[in-house]
GUVEXDO-285205 format. One record per residue (C-alpha): residue number from 0; residue in one letter; z, x, y. Coordinates in pm, 1 decimal. Layout:
REM GUVEXDO-285205
- nuba, miti, w, u, v
- NUM, A, Z, X, Y;
...
This chain:
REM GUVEXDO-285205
- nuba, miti, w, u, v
- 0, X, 100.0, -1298.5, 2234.1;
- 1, X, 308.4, -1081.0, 2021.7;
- 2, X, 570.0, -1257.8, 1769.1;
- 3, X, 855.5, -1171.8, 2029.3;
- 4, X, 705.2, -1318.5, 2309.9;
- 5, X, 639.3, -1590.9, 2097.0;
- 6, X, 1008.1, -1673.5, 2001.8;
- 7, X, 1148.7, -1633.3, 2351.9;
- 8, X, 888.9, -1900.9, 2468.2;
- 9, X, 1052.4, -2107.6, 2176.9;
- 10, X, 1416.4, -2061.9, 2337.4;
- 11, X, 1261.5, -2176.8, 2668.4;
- 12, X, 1082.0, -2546.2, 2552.1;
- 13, X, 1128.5, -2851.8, 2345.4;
- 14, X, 813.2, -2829.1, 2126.1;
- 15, X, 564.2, -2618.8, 2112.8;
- 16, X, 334.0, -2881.5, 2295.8;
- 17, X, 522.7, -2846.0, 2597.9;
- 18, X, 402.0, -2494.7, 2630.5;
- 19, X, 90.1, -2612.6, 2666.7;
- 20, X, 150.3, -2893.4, 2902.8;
- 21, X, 374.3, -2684.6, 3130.6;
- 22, X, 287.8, -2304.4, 3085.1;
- 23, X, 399.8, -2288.0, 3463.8;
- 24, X, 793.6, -2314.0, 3381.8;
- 25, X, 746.6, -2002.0, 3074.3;
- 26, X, 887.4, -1707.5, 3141.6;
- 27, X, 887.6, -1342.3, 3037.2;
- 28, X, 466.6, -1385.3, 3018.2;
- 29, X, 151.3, -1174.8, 3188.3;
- 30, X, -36.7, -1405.8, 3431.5;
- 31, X, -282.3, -1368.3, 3225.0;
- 32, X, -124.7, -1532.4, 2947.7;
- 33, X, -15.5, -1799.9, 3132.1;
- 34, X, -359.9, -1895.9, 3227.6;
- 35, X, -459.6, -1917.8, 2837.1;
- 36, X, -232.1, -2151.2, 2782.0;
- 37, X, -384.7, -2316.8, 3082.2;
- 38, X, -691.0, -2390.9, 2944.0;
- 39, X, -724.7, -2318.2, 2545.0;
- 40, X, -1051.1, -2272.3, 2407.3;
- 41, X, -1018.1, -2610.7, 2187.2;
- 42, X, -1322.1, -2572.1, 2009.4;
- 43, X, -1250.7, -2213.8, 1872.4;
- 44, X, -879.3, -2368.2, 1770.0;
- 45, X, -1102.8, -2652.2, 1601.7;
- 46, X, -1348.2, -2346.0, 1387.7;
- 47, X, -1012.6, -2124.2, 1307.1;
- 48, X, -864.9, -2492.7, 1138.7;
- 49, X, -1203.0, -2559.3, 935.6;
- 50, X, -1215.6, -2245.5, 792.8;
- 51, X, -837.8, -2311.1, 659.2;
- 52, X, -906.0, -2617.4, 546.7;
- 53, X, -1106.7, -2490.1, 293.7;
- 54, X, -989.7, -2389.2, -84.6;
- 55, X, -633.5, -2196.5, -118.8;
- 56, X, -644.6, -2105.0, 241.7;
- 57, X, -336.2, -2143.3, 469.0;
- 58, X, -143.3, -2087.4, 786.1;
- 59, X, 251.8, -2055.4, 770.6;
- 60, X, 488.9, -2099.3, 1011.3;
- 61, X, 790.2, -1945.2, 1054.9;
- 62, X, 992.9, -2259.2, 990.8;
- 63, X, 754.0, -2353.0, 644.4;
- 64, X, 927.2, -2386.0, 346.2;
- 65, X, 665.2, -2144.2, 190.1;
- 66, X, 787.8, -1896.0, 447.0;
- 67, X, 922.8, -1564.0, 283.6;
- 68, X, 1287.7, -1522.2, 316.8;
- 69, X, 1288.2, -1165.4, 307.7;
- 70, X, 1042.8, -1145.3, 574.1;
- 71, X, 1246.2, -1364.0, 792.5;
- 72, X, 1495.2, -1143.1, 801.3;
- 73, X, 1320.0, -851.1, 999.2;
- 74, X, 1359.9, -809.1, 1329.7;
- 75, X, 1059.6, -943.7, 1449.5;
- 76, X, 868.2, -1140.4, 1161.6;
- 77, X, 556.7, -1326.8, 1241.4;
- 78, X, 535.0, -1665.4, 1429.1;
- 79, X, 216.1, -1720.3, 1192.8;
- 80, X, 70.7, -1593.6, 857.1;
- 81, X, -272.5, -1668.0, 758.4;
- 82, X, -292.8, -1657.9, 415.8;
- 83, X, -591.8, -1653.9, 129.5;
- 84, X, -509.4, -1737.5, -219.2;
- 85, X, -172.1, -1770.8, -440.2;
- 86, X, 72.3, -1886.9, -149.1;
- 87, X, 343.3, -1904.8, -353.9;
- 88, X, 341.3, -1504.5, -419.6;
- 89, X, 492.8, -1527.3, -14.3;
- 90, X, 840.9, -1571.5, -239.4;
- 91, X, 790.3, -1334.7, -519.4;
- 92, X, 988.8, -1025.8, -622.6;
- 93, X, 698.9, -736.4, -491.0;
- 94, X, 721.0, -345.1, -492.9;
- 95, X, 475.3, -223.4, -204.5;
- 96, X, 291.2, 107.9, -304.6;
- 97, X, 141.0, 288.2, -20.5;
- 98, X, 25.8, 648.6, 60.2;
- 99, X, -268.1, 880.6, 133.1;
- 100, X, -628.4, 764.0, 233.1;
- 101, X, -762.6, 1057.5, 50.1;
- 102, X, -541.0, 1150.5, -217.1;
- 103, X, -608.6, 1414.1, -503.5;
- 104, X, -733.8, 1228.2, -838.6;
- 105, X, -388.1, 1273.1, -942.4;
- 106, X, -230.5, 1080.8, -678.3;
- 107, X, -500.1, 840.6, -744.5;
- 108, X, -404.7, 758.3, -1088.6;
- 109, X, -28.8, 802.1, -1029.6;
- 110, X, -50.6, 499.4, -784.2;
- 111, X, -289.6, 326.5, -1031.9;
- 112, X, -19.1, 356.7, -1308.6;
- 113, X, 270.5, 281.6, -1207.9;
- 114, X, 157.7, -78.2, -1039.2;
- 115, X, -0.8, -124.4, -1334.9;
- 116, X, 345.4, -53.8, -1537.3;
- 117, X, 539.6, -283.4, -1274.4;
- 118, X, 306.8, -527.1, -1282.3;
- 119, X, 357.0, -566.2, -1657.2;
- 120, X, 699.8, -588.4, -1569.0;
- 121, X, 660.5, -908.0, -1388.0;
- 122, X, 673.3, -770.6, -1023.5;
- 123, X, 411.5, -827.1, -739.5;
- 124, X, 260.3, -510.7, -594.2;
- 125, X, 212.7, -537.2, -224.9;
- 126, X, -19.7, -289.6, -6.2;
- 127, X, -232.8, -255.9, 255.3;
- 128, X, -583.1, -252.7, 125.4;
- 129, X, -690.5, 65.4, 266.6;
- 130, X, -908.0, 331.5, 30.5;
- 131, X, -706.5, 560.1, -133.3;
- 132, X, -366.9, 502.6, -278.5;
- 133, X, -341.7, 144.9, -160.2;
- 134, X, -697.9, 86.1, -343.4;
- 135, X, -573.8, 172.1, -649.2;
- 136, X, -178.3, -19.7, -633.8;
- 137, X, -399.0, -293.5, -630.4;
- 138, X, -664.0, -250.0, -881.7;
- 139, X, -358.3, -119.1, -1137.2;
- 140, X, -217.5, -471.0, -1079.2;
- 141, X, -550.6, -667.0, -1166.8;
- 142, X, -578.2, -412.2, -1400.8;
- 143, X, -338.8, -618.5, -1674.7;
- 144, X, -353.9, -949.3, -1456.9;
- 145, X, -67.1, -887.5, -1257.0;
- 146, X, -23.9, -1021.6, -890.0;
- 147, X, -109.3, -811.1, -596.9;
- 148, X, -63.6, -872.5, -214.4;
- 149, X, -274.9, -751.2, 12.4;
- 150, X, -141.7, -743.4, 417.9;
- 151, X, -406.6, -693.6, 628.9;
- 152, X, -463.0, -607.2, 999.7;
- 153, X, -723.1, -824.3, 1065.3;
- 154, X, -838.5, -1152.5, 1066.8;
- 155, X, -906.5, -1317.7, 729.4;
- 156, X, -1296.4, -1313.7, 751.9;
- 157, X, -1282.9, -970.0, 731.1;
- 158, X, -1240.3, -672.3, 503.5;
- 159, X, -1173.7, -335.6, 634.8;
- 160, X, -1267.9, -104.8, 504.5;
- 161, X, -1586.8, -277.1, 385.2;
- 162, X, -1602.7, -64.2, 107.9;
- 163, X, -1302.0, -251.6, -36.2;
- 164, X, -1517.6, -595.9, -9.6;
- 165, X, -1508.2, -656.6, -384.9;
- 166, X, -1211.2, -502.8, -421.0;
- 167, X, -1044.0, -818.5, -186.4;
- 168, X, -1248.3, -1093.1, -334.2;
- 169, X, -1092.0, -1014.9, -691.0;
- 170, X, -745.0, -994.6, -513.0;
- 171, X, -785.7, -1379.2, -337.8;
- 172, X, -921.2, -1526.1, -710.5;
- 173, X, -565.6, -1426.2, -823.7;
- 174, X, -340.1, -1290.0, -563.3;
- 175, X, -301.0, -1315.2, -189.7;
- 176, X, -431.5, -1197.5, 87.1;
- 177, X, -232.1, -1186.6, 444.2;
- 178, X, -227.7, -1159.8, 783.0;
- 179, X, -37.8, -1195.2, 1110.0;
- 180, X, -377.0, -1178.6, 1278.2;
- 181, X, -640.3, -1479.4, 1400.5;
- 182, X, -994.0, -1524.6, 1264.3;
- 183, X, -1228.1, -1286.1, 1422.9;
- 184, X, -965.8, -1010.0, 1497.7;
- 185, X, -1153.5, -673.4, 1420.5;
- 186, X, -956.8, -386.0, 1329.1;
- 187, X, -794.5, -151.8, 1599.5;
- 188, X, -524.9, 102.1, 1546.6;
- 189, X, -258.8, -54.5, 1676.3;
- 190, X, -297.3, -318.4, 1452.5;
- 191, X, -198.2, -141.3, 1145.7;
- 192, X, 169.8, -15.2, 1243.6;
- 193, X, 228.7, -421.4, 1302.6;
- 194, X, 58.4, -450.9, 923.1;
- 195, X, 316.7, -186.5, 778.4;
- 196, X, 581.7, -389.1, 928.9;
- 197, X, 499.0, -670.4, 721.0;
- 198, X, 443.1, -470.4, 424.0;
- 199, X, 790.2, -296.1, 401.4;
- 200, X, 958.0, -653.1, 502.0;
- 201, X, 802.5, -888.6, 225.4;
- 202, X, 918.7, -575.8, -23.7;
- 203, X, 1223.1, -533.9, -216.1;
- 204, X, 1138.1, -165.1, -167.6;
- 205, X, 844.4, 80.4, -101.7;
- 206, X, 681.0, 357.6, -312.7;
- 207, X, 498.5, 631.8, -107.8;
- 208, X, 269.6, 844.9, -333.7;
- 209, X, 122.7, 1118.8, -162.3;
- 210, X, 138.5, 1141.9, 234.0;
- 211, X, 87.4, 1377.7, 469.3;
- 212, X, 378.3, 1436.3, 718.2;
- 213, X, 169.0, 1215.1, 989.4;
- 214, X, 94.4, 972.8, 706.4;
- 215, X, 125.2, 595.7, 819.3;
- 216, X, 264.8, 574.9, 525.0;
- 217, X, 558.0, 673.6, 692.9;
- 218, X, 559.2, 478.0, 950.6;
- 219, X, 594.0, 216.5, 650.0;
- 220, X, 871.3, 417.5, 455.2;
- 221, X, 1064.4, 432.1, 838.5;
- 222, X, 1043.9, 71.1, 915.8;
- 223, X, 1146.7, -14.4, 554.1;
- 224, X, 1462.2, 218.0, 594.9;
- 225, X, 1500.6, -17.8, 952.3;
- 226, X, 1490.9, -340.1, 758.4;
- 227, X, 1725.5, -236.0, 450.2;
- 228, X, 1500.5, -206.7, 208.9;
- 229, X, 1494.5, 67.0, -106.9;
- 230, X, 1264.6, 355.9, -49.0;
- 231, X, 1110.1, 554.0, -325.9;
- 232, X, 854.0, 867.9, -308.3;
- 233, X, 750.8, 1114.2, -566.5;
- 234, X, 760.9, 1462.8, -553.0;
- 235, X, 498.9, 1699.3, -566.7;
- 236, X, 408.7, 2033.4, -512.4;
- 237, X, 502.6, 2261.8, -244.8;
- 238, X, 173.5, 2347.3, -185.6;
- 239, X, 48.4, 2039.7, -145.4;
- 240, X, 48.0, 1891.8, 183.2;
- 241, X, 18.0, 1566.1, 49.7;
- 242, X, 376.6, 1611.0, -91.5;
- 243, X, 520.8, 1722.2, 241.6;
- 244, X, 555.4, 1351.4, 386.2;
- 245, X, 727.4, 1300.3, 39.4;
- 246, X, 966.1, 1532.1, 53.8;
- 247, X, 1079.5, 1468.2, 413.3;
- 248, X, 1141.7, 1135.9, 307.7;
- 249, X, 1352.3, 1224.5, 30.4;
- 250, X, 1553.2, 1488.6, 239.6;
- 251, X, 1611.0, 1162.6, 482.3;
- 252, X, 1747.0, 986.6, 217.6;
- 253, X, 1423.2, 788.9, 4.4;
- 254, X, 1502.9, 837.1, -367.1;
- 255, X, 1295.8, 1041.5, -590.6;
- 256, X, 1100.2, 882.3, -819.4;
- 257, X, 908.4, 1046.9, -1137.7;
- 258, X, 845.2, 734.1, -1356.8;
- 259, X, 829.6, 350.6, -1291.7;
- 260, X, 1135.0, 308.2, -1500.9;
- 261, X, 1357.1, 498.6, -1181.1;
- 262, X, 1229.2, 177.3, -1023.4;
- 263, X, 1328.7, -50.0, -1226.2;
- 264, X, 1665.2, 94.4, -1270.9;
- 265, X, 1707.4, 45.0, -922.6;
- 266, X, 1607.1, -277.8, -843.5;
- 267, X, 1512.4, -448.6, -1209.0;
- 268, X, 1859.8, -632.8, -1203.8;
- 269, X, 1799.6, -766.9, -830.7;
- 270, X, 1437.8, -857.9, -914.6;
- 271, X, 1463.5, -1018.7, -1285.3;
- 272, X, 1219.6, -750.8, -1430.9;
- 273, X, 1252.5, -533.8, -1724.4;
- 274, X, 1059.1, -242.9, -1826.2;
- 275, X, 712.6, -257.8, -1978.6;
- 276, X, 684.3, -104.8, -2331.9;
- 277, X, 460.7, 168.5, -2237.7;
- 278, X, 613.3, 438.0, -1929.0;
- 279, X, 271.1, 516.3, -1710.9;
- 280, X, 323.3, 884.0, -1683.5;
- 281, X, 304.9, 1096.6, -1974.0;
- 282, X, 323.3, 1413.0, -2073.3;
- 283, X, -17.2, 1612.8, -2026.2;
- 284, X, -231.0, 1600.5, -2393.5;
- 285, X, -393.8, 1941.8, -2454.9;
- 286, X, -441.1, 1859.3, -2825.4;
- 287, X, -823.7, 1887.9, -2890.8;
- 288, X, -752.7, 2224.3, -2736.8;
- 289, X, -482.3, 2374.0, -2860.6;
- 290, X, -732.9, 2575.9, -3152.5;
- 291, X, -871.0, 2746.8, -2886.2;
- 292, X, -661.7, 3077.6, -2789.1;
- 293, X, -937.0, 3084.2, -2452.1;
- 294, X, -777.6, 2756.0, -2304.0;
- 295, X, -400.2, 2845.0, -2405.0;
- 296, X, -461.7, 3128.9, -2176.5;
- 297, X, -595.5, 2978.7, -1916.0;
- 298, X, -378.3, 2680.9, -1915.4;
- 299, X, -103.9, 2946.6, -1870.5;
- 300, X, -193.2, 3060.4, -1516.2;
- 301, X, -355.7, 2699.3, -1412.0;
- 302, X, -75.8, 2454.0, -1292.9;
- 303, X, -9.3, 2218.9, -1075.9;
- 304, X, -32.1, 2413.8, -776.3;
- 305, X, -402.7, 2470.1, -626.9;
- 306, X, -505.0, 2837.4, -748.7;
- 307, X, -849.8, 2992.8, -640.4;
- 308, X, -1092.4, 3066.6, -929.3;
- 309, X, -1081.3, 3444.6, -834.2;
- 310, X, -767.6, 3485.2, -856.9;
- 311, X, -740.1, 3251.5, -1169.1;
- 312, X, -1046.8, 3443.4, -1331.9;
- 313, X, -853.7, 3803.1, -1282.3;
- 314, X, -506.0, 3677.1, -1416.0;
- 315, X, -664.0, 3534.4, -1738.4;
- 316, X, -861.5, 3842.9, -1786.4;
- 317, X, -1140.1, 3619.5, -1877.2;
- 318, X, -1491.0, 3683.0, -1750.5;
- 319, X, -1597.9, 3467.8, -1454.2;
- 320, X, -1870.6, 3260.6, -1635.8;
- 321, X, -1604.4, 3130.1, -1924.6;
- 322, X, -1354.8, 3050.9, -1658.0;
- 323, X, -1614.0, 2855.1, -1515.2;
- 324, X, -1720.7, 2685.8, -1826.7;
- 325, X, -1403.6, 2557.1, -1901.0;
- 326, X, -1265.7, 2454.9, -1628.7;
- 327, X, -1625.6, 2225.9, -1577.0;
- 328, X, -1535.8, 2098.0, -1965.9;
- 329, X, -1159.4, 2009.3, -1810.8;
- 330, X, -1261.0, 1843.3, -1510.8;
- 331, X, -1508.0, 1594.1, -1741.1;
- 332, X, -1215.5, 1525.8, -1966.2;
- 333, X, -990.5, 1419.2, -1609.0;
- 334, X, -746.4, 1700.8, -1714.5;
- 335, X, -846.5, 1911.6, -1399.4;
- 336, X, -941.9, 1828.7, -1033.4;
- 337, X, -1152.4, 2085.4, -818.2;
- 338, X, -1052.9, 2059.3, -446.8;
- 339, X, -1194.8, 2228.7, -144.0;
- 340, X, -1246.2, 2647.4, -149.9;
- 341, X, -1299.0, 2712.7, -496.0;
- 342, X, -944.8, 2565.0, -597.9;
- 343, X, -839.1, 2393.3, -933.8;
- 344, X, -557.7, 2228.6, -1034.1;
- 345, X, -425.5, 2049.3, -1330.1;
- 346, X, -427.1, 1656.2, -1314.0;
- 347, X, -130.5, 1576.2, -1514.1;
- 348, X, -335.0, 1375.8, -1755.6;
């Protein structure tokens, strides 16, 4: 039973125990449905409510006090959250960071830093726990033991991916974990639009770094433009496809964003934050170097667009095997990413 289902059975009864005592009268609901609420399965209620009753674990109902206000305001917020650790981040100020499953390093770290910078700031970073850009939003909040939010679309006793297992223990200890979704729920697609939903609407705004134009982190950006809330995204390179659902957004109206402090400027007054003392993108260091005419000229034809090594080797007029040589050195030093077909491009670092 989906949350608008949900509230039109709470139009039709009393109490919520009446639903259960006289499913016959509900209307608006699959047979099917009606027959579960015939005949519960009592002693899987009775599991879901020890598992709760353990340590910082919690359910929320829409009419809790601990029930975020922003949230509530969507048009179709959750009849339930199940929630693991810090309930009362429900009612902070958050910033939700979202974006590419498999972004370049640089889109990596650009996520990384700036939740780390906001999170200094005194803002909560909210994602979705999936690899990638939402990975690192939330390790750049633990990072200075900031508070991170992490909306799931599962049930609570699990972690998808599983690769992010650790990743969502360190996250309960000190943040929260939440979801619309009952013990034992595995994840399926559909799932995850209903995730972003929550996402956008427990945000003051949303940050998309790096997303493809069939991203769902656009679905996310979309439904936070539905709700009223700020968008942000960062620009990248045309080349790039992971800059084209970025720049659609901004053509539809998101604002662009090159440094944390844009954010802040836009919502620091709403949110009682100020600006960290240190920005988290900087200008790229070359200094150890700049003594070596070799890399001047070859940082002169490698950018920020992908380039292929031929055609990199020929316009530096270098030979092949010192092209090769330094760009391995630059890649160690995280001032150069390779990416598929023999393609380089500077990290920003």
């Amino acid at each position: 039973m989906g949350p608008v289902t949900f509230a039109r059975l709470l139009t039709q009864f009393t109490s919520l125990q009446t639903i259960f005592t006289e499913p016959q009268k509900a209307q608006g609901i699959s047979e099917r449905t009606r027959t579960a609420l015939k005949a519960p399965n009592w002693d899987l209620v009775e599991q879901d409510l020890a598992w709760f009753e353990q340590e910082n674990r919690h359910i929320i109902t829409l009419h809790n006090p601990r029930y975020p206000e922003l949230l509530k305001q969507i048009s179709d917020p959750p009849s339930l959250l199940f929630v693991q650790g810090d309930v009362d981040l429900l009612s902070q100020w958050q910033i939700a960071i979202v974006g590419s499953r498999n972004p370049s390093a640089s889109g990596r770290d650009t996520a990384y830093e700036f939740a780390r910078y906001l999170a200094q700031g005194g803002i909560a970073i909210s994602s979705g726990l999936a690899m990638g850009v939402d990975a690192a939003a939330h390790q750049g909040a633990l990072a200075v033991q900031g508070k991170t939010v992490a909306v799931i679309g599962t049930g609570l006793d699990r972690v998808y991916p599983a690769k992010n297992k650790a990743l969502a223990h360190d996250i309960a200890k000190t943040g929260l974990i939440v979801s619309e979704f009952a013990l034992g729920t595995a994840p399926r697609a559909e799932n995850f639009p209903r995730r972003n939903r929550i996402i956008s609407g427990l945000s003051l705004g949303v940050l998309v770094v790096e997303a493809a134009v069939r991203s769902g982190s656009l679905i996310t950006a979309r439904m936070a433009m539905e709700q009223g809330r700020e968008v942000f995204a960062i620009p990248g390179s045309i080349h790039n496809p992971l800059a084209r659902g970025c720049h659609r957004l901004i053509r539809d109206g998101a604002k662009l964003v090159e440094t944390a402090t844009d954010i802040i400027e836009e919502l620091g007054a709403l949110a009682g934050v100020s600006a960290a003392s240190e920005e988290p993108i900087k200008e790229t260091s070359e200094m150890q170097f700049e003594a070596d005419d070799d890399y001047q000229v070859l940082f002169e034809f490698l950018g920020y667009d992908p380039i292929v090594i031929d055609v990199l080797t020929e316009k530096c007029g270098l030979t092949a095997e010192a092209v090769s040589s330094m760009l391995l050195l630059l890649e160690l030093e995280g001032q150069v990413e390779s990416l598929p077909g023999s393609r380089y491009v500077r990290t920003g670092k």
